[in-house]
Backbone of each chain as ProteinMPNN parsed JSONL, in Angstrom:
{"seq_chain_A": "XXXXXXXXXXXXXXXXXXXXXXXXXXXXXXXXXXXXXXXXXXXXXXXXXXXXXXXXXXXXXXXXXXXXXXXXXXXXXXXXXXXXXXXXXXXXXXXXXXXXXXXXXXXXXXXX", "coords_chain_A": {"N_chain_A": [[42.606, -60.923, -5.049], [39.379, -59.222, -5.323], [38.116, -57.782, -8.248], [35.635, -56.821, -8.325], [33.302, -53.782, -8.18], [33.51, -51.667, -5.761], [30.495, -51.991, -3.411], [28.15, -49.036, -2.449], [27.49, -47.942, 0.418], [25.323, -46.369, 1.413], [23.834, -46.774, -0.717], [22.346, -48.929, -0.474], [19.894, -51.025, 0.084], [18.913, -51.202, 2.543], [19.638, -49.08, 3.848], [20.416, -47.308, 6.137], [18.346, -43.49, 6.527], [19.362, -40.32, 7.33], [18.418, -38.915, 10.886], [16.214, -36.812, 12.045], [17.557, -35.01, 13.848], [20.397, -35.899, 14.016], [20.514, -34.923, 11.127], [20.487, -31.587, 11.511], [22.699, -31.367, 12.988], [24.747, -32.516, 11.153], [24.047, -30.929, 9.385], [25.303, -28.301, 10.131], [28.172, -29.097, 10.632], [28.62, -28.725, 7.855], [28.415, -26.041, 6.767], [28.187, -24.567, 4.574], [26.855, -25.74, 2.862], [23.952, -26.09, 1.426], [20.109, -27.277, 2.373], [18.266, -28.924, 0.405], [14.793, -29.714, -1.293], [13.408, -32.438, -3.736], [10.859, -33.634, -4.681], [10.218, -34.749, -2.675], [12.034, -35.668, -1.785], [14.937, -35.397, 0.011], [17.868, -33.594, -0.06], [21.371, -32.333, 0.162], [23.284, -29.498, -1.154], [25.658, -27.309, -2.94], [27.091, -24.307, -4.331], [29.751, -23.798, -6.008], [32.347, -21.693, -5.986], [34.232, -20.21, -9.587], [36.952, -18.774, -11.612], [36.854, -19.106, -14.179], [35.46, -21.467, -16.828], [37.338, -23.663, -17.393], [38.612, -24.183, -14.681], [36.067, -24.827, -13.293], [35.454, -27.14, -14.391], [37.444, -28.63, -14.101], [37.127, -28.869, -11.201], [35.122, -30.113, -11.566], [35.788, -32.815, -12.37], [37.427, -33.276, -10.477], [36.204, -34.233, -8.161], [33.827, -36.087, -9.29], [36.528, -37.945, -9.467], [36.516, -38.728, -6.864], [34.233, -39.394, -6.168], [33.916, -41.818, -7.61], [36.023, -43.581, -6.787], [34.643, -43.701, -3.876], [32.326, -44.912, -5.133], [30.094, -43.66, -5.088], [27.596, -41.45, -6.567], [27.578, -37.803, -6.957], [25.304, -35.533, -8.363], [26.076, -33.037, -10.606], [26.963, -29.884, -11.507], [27.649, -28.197, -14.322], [28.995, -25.135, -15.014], [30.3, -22.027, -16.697], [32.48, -20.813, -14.712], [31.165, -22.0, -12.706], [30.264, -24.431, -9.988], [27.411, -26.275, -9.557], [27.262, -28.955, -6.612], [25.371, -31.606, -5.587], [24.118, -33.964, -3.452], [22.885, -36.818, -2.618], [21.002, -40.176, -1.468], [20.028, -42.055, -3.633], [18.956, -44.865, -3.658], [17.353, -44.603, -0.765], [15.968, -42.801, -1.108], [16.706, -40.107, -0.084], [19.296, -38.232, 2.208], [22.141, -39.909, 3.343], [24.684, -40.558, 5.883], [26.727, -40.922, 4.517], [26.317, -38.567, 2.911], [27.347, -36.637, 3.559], [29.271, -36.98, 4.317], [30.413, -36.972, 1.809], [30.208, -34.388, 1.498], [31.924, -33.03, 3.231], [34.391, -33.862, 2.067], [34.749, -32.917, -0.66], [34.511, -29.839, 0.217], [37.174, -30.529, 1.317], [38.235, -30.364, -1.466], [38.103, -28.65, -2.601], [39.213, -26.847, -1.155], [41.677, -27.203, -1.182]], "CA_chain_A": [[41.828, -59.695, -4.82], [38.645, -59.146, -5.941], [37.711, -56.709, -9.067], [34.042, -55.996, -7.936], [33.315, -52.156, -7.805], [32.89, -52.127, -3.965], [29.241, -51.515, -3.217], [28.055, -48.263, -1.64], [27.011, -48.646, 2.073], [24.681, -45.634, 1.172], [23.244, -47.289, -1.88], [21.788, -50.14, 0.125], [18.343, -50.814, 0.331], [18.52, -51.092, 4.192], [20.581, -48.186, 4.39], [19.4, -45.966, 7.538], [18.306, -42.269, 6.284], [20.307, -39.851, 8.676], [16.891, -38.714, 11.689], [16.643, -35.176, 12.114], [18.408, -34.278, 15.03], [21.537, -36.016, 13.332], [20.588, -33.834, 10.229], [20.657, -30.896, 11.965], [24.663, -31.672, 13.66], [25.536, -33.111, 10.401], [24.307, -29.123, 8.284], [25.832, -27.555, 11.018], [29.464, -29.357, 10.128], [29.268, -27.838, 6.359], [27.894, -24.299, 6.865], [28.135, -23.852, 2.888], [25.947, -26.911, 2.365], [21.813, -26.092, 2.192], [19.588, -28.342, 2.514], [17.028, -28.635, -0.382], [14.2, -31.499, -1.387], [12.792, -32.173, -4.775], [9.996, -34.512, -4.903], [10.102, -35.152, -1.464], [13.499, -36.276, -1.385], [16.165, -34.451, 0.445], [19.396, -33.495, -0.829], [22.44, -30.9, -0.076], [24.002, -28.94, -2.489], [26.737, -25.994, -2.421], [27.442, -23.823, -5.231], [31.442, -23.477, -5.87], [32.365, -20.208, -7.599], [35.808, -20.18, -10.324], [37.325, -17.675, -12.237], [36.475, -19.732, -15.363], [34.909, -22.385, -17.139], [38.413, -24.341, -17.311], [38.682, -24.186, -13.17], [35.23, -25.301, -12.659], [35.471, -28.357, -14.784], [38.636, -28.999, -13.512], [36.503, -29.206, -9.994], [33.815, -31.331, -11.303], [36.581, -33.896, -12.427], [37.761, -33.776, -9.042], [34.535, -34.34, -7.379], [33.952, -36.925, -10.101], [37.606, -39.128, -9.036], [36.487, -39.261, -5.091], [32.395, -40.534, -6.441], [34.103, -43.498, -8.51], [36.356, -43.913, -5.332], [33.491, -44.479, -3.331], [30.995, -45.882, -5.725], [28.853, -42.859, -4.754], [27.72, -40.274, -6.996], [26.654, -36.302, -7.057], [24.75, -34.657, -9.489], [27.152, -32.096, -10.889], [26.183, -28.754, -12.866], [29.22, -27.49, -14.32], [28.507, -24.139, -16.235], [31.596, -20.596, -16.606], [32.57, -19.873, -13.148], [30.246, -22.51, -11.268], [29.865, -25.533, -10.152], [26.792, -27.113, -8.37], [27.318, -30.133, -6.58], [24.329, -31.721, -5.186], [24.317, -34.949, -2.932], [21.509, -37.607, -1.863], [21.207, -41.394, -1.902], [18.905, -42.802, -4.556], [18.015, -45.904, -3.2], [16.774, -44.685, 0.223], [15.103, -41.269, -1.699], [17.409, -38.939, 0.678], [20.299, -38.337, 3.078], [22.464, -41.09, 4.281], [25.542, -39.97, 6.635], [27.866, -40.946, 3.507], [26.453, -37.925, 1.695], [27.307, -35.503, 4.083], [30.889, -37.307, 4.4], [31.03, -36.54, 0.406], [30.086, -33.039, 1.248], [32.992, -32.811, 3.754], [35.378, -34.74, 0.802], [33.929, -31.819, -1.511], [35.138, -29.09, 0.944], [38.686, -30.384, 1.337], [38.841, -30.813, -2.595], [37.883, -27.1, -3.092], [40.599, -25.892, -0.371], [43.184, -27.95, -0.881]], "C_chain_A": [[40.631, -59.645, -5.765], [38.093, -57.848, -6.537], [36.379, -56.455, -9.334], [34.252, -54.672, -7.557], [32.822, -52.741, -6.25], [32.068, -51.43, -4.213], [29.153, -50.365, -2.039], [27.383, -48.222, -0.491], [25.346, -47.903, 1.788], [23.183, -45.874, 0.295], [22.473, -48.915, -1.828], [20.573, -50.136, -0.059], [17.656, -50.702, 2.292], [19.239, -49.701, 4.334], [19.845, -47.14, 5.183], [19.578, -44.334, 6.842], [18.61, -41.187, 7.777], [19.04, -39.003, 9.131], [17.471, -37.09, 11.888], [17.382, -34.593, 12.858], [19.895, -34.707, 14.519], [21.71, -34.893, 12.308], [20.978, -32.455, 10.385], [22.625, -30.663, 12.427], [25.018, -31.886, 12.299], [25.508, -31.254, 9.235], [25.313, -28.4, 9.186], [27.528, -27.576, 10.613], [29.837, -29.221, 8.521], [28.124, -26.721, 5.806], [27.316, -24.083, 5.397], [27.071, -24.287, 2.456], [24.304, -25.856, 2.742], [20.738, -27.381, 2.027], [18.381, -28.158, 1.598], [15.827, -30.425, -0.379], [13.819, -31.292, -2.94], [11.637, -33.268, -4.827], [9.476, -35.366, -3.985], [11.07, -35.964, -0.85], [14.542, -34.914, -0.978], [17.468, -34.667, 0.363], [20.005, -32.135, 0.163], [23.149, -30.692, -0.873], [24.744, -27.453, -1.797], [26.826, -25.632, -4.119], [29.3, -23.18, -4.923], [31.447, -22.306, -6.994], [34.173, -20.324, -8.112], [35.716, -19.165, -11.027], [37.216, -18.201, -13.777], [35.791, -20.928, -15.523], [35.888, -23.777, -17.258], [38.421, -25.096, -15.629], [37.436, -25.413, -12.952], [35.214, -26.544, -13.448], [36.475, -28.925, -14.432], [37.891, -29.55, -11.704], [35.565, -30.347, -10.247], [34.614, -32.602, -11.337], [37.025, -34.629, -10.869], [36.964, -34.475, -8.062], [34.359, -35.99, -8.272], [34.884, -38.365, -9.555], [37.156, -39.542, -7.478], [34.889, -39.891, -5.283], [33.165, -41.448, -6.912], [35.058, -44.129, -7.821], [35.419, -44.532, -4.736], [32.494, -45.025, -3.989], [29.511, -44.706, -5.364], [29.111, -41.754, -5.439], [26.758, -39.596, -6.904], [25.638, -36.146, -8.345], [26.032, -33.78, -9.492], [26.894, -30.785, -11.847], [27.536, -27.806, -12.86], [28.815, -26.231, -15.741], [29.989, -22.914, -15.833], [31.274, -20.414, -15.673], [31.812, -20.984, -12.215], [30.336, -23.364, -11.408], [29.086, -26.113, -8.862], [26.406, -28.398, -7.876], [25.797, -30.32, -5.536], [24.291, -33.463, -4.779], [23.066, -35.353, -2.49], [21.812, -39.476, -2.058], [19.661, -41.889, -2.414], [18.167, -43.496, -3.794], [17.54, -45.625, -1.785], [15.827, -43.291, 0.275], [15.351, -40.54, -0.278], [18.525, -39.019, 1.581], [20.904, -39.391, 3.657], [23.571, -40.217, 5.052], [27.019, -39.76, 5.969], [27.802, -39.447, 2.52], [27.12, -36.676, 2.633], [29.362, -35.746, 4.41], [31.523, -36.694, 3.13], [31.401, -35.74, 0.601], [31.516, -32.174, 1.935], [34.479, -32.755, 2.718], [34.82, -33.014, 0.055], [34.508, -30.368, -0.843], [36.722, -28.878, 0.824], [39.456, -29.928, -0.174], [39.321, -29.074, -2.999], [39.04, -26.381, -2.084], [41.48, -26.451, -0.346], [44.663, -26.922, -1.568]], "O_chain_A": [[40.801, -59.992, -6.934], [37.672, -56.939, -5.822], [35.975, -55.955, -10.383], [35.146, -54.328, -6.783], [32.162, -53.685, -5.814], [32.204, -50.432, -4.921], [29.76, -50.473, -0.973], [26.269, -48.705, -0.692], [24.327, -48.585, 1.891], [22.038, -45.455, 0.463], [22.175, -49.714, -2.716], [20.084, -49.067, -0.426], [16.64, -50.359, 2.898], [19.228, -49.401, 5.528], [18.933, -46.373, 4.873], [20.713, -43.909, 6.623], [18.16, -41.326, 8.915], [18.451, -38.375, 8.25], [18.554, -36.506, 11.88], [17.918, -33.55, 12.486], [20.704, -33.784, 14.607], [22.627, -34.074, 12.363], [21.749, -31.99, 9.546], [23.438, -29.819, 12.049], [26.004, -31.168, 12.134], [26.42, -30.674, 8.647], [26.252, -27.884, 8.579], [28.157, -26.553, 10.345], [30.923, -29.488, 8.007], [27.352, -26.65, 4.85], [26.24, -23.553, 5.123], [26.291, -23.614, 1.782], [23.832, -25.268, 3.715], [21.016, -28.388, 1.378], [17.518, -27.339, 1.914], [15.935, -31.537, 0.139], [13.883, -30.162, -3.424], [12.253, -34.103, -5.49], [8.692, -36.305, -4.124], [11.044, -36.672, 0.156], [14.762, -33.845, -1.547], [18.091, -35.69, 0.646], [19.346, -31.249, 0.706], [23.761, -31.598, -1.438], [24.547, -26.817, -0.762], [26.666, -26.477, -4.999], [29.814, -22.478, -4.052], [30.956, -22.069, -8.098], [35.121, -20.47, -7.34], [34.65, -18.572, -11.189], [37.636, -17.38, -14.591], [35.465, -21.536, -14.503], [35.341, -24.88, -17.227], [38.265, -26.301, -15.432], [37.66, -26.564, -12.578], [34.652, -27.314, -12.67], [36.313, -30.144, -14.474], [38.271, -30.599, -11.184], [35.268, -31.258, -9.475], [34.326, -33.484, -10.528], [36.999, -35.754, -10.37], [37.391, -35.285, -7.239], [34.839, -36.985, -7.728], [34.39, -39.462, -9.295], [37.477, -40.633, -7.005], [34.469, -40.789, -4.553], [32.89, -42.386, -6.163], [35.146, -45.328, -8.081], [35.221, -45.736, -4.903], [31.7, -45.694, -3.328], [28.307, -44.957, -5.406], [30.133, -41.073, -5.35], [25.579, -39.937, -6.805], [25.498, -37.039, -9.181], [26.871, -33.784, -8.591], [26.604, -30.985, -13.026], [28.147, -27.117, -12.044], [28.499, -26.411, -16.918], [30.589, -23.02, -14.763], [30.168, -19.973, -15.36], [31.872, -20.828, -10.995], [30.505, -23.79, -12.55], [29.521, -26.366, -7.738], [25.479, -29.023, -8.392], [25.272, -29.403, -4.904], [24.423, -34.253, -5.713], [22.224, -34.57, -2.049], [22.749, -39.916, -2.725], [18.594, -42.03, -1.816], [17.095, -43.164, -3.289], [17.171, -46.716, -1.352], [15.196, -42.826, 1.225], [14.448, -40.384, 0.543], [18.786, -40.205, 1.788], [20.263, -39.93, 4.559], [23.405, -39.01, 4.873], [27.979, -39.073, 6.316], [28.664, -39.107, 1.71], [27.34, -35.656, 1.98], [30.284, -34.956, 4.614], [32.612, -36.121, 3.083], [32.578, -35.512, 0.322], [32.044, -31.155, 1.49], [35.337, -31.875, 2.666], [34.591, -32.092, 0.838], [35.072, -29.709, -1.716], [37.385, -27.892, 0.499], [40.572, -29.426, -0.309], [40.338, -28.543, -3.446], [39.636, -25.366, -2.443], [42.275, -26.285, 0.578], [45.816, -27.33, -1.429]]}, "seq_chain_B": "XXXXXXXXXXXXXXXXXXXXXXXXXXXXXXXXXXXXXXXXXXXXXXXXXXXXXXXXXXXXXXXXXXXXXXXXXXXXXXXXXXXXXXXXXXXXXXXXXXXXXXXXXXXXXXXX", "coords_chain_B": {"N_chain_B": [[50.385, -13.427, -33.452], [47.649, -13.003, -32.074], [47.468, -13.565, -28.488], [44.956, -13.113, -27.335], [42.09, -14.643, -25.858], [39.544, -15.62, -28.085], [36.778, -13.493, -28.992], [33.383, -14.799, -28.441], [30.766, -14.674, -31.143], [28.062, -14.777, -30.414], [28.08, -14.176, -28.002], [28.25, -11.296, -28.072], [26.893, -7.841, -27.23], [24.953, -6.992, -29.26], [24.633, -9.382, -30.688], [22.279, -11.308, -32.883], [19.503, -12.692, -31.739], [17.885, -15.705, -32.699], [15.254, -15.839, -34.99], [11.557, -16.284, -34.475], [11.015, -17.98, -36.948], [13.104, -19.18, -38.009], [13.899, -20.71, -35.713], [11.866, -22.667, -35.525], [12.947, -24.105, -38.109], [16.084, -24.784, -37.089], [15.389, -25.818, -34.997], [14.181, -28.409, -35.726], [16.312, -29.77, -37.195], [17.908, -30.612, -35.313], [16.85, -32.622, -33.887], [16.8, -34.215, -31.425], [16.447, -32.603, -29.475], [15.434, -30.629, -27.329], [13.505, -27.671, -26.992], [12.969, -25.094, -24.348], [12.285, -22.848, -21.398], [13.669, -20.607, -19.399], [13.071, -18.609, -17.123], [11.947, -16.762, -18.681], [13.94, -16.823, -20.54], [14.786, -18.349, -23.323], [15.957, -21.436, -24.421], [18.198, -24.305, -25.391], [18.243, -27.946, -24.888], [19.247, -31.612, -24.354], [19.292, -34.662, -23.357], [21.272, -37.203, -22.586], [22.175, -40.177, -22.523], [24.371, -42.651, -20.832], [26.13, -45.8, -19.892], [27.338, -45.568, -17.713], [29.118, -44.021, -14.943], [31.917, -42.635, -15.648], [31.762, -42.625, -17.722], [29.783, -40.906, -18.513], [31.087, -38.651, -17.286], [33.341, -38.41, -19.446], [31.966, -37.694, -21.721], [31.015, -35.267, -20.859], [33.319, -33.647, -20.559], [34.329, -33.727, -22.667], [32.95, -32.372, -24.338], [33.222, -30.118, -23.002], [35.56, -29.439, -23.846], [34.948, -28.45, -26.77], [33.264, -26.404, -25.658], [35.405, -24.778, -24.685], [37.233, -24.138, -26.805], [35.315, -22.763, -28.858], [34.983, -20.489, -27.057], [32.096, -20.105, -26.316], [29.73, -21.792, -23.289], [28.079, -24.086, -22.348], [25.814, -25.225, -20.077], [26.312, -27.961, -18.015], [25.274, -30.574, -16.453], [25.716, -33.276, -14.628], [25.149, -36.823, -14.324], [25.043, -39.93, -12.516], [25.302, -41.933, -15.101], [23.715, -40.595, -16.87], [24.148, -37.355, -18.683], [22.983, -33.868, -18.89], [22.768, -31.326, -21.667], [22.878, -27.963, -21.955], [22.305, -25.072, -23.801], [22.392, -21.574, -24.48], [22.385, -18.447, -25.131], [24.178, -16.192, -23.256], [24.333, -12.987, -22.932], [22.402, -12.131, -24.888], [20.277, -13.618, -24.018], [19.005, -15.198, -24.878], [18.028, -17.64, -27.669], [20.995, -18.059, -29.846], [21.938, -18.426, -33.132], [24.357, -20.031, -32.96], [24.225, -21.239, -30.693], [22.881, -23.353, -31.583], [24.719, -24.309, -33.958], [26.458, -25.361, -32.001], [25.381, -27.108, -30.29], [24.433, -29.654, -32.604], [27.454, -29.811, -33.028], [27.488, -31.302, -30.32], [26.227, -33.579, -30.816], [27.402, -34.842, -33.018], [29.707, -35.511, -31.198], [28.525, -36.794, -29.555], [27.897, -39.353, -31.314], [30.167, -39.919, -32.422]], "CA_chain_B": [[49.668, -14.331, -33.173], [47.182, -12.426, -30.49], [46.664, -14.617, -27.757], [43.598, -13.076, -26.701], [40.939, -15.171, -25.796], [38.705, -14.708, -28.726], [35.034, -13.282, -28.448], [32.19, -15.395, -28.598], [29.811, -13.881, -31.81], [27.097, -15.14, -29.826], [28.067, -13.228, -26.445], [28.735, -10.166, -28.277], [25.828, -7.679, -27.418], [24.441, -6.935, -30.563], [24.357, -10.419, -31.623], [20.825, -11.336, -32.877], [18.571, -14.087, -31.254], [17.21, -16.887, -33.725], [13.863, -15.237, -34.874], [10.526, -17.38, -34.51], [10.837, -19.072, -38.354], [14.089, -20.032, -37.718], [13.87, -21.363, -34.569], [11.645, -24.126, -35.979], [14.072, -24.805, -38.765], [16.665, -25.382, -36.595], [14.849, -27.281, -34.369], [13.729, -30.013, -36.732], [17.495, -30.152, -37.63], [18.427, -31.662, -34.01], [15.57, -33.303, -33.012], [16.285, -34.627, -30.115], [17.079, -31.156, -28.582], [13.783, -29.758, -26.872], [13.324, -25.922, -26.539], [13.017, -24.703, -22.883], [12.031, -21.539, -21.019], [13.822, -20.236, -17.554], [12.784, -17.014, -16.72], [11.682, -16.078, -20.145], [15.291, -17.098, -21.519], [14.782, -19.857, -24.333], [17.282, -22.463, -24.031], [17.678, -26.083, -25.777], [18.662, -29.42, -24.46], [18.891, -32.933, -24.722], [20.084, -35.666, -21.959], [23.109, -38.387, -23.17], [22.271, -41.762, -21.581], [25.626, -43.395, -20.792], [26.216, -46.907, -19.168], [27.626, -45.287, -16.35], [29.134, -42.792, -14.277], [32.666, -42.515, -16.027], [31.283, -42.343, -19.763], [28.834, -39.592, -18.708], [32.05, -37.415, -17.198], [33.612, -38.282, -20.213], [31.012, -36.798, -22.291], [30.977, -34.166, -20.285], [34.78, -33.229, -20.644], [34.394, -33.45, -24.186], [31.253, -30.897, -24.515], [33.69, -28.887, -22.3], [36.523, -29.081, -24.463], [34.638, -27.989, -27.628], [32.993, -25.168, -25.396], [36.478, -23.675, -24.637], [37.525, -23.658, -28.076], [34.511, -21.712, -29.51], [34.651, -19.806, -25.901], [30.546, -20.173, -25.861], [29.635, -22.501, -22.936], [26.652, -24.746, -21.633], [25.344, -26.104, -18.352], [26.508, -29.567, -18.478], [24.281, -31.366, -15.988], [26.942, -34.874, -15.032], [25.205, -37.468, -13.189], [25.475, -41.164, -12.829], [24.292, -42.672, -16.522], [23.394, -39.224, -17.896], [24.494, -35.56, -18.58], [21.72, -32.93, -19.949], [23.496, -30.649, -22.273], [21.933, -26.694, -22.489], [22.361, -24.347, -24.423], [21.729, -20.45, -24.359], [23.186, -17.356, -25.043], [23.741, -15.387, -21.656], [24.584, -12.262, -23.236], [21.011, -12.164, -25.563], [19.399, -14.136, -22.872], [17.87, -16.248, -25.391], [19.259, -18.352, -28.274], [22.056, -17.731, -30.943], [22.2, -19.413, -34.124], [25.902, -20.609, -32.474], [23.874, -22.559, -29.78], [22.111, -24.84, -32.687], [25.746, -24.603, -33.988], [26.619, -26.128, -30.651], [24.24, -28.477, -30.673], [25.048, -30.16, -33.752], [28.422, -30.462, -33.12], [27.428, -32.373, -29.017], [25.927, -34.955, -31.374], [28.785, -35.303, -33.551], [30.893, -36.135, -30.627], [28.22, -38.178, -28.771], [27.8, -40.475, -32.54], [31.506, -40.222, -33.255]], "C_chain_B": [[49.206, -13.344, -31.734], [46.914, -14.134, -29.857], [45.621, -14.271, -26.726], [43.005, -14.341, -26.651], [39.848, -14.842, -27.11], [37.144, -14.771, -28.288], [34.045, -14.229, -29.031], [31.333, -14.486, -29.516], [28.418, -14.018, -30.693], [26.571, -14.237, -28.268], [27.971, -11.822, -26.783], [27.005, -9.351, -28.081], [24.619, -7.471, -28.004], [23.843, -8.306, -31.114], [22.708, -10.788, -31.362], [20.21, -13.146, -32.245], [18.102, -14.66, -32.564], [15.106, -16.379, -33.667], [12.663, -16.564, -34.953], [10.801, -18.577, -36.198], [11.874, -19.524, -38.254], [13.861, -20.649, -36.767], [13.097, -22.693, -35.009], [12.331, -24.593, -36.851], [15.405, -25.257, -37.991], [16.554, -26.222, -35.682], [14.865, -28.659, -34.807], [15.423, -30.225, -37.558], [17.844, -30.82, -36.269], [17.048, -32.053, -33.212], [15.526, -33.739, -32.142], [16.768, -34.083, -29.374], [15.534, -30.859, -28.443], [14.122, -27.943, -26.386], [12.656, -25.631, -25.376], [12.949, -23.587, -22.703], [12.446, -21.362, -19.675], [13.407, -19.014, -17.477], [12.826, -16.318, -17.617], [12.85, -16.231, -20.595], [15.269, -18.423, -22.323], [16.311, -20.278, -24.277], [16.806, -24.005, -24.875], [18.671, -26.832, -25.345], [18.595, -30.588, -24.781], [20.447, -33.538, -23.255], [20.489, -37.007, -22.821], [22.744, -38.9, -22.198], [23.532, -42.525, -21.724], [25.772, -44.829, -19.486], [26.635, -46.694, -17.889], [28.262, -43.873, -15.649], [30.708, -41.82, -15.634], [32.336, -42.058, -17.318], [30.402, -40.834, -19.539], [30.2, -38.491, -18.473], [32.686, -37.003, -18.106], [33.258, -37.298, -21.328], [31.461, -35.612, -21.952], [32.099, -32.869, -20.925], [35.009, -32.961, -22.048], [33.803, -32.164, -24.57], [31.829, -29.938, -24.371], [34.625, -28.141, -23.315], [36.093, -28.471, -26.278], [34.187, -26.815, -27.242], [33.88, -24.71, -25.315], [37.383, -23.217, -26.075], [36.717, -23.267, -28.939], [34.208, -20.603, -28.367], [33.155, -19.626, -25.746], [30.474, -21.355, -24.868], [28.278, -22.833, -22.586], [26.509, -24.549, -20.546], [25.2, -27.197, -19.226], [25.897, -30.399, -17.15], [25.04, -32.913, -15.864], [25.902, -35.744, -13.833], [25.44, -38.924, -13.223], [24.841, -41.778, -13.995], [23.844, -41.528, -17.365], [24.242, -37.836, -17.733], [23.327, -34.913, -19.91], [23.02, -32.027, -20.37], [22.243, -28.979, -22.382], [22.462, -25.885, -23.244], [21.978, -23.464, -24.354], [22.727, -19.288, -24.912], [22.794, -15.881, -24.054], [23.357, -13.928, -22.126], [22.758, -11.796, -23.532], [20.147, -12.766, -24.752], [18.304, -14.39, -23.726], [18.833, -17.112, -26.34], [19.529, -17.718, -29.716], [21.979, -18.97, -32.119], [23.519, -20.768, -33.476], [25.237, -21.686, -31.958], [23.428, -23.807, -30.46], [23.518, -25.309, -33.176], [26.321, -26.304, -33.222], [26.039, -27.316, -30.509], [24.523, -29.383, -31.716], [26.732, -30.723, -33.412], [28.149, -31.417, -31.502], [27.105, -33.526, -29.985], [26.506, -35.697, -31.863], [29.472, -36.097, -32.705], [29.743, -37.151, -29.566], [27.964, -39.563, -30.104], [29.374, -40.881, -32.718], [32.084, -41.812, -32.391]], "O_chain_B": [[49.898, -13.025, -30.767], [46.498, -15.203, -30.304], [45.4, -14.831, -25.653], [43.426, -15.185, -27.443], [39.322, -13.729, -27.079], [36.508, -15.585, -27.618], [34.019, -14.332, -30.258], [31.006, -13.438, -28.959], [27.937, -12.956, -30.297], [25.521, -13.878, -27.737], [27.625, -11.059, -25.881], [26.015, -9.906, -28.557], [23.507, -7.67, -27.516], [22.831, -8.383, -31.811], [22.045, -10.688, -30.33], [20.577, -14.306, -32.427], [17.97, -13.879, -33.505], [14.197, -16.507, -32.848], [12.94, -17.657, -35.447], [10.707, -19.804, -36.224], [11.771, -20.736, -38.443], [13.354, -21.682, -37.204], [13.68, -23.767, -34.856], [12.567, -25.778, -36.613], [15.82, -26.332, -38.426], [17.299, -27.174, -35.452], [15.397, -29.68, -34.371], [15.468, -30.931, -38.566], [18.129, -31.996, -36.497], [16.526, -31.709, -32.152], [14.419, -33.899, -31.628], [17.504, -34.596, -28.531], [14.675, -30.876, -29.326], [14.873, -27.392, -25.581], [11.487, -26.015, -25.422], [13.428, -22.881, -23.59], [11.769, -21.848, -18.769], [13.841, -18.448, -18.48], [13.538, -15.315, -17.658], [12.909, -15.403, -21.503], [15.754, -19.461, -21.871], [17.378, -19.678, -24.145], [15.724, -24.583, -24.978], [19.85, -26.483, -25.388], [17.76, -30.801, -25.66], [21.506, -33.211, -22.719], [19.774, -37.588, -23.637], [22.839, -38.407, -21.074], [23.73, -43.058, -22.816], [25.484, -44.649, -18.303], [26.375, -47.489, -16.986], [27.792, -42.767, -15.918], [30.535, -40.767, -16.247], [32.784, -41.021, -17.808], [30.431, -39.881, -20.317], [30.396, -37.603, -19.303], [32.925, -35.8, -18.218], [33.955, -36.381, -21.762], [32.228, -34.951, -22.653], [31.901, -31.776, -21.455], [35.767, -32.1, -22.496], [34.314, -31.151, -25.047], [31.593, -28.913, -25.01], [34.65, -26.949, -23.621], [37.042, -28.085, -26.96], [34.409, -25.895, -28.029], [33.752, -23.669, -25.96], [38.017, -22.178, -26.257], [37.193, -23.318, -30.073], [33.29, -19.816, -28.594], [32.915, -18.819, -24.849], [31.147, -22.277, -25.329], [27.398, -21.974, -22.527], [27.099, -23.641, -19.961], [24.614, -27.473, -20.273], [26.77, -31.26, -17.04], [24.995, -33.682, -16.824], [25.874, -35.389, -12.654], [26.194, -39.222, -14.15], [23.693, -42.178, -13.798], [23.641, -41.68, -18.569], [24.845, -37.452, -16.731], [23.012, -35.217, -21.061], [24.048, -31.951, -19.697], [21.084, -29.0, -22.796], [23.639, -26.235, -23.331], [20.788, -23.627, -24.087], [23.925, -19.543, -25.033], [21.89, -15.045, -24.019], [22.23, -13.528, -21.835], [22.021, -11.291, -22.685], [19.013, -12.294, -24.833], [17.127, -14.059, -23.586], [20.016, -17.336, -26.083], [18.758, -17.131, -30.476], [21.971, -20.182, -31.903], [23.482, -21.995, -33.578], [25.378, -22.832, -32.384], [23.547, -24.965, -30.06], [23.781, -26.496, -32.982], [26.482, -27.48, -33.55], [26.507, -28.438, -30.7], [25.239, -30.208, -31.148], [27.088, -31.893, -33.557], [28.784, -32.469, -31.572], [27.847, -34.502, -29.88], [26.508, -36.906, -31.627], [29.887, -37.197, -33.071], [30.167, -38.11, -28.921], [27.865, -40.717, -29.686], [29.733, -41.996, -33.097], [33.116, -42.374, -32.757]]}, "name": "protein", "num_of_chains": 2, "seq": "XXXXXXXXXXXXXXXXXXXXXXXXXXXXXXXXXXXXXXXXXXXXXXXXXXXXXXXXXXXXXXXXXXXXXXXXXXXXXXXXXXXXXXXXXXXXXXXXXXXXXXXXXXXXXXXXXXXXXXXXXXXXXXXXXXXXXXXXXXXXXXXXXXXXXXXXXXXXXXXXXXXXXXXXXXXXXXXXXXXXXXXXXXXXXXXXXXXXXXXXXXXXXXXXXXXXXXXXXXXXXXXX"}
């Protein structure tokens, strides 16, 4: 077996950026999610609300174990009571179809 | 033995903001903390370069675990290779001696 981090499909340099009409179906399947850009890159992000600063780091961890799973990571802003996760793929400066899979992953973690 | 939670000096409303002459003395004590403005609320930071994703959460978790045992917390900022560290006091909605405090000891535990 080989102990290479498996590479992220996302994190490709060919990797296809998800076309708008996908984009559109893909916000639609996580309501919470918005869709922001910063620099002309587009991202989604959700703000999670906790009853402490314990909770919500306890979430980012979680969030955290399923990125080093996949080899794909959030941004993470973990402050008392909140935590905002925020998804994109670097190397294609915006959306692949993996981030919106995170965002799903990210969903279940928070209602489980 | 109360097992309150104890109060943050820093949160408490009264507590005093770091007047202009201080504020540069404690500056030039963590130098590689920059002073920041959100919506007229001074704030200081500094961003922890880490080899990768795991070491930055690490960090992170640490930062956390010193914020819950002085109950003052940051915005910890986690992403792959870095976490920004802030500092503020919500309460005063500017900064507390504590936060330079604070500061001082993130360095500690990112040198230790």
């Amino acid at each position: 077996m080989s102990d290479t981090i498996p590479s992220c499909e996302a994190c490709r340099p060919d990797a296809e950026k998800v076309d708008p009409a996908k984009l559109e179906k893909y916000l639609s399947q996580v309501p919470e999610w918005r869709l922001e850009e910063r620099n002309g890159v587009q991202m989604i992000s959700r703000d999670y609300k906790f009853k402490n600063f314990a909770l919500a780091l306890e979430f980012t961890n979680k969030v955290g174990a399923i990125a080093e799973e996949i080899n794909h990571h959030p941004e993470l802003v973990t402050e008392w009571g909140k935590v905002r996760v925020t998804w994109w793929s670097h190397t294609i400066k915006g959306l692949h179809e993996l981030d919106f899979a995170m965002a799903k992953r990210c969903e279940a973690v928070f209602n489980a």
